[in-house]
N, C-alpha and C positions, 0 to 999 in steps of 0.2 A: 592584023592578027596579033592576039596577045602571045607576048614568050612567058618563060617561065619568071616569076616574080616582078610580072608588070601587075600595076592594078588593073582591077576591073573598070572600067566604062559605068557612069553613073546611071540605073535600068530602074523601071517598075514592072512589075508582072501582076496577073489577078490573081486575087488566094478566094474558091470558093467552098470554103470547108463552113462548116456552120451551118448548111442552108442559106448563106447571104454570100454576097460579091465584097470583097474588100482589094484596096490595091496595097500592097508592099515595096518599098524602097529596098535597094543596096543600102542605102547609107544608115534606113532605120535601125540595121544588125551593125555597121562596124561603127559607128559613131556612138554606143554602147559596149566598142571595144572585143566584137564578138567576131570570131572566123569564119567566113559563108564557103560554103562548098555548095554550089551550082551542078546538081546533076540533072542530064536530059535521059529522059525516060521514053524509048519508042514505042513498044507493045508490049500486052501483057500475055498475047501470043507466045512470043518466041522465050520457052525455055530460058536460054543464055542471056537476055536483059532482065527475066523474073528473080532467076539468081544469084546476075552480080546486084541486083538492086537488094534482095537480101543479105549478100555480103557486105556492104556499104551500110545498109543499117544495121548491122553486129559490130560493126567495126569498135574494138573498143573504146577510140577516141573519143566517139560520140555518147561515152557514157563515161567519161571521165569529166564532162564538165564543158568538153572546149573541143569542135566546137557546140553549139549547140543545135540537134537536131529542131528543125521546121519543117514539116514532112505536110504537105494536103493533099 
């Protein structure tokens, strides 16, 4: 289990926004010196994940620059 200011574990996931399938690295975002914030998204059911996930995207971090949203 990670603690707090361990790195992440080197990951790919699928991104399929576009209409096509693409894979994404960890490393493609910090090796360009970029913060990733990894959020797990359960249902769009339940109220209370619709909006902390709207709180998260407001957050004004994410519009200052750093880090940078990647959202599909």
């Amino acid at each position: 289990m990670l603690e707090t200011d361990d790195s992440a574990p080197a990951f790919e996931l699928p991104d399929t926004a576009a209409g096509r399938i693409d894979t994404h690295t960890l490393s493609e975002y910090t090796d360009r010196g970029w913060s990733v914030v990894l959020v797990f998204y359960p249902f769009d059911i339940l109220l209370a994940c619709t909006s902390q996930w709207c709180s998260l995207r407001d957050w004004s971090l994410f519009r200052t620059g750093s880090p940078k949203p990647a959202t599909t």
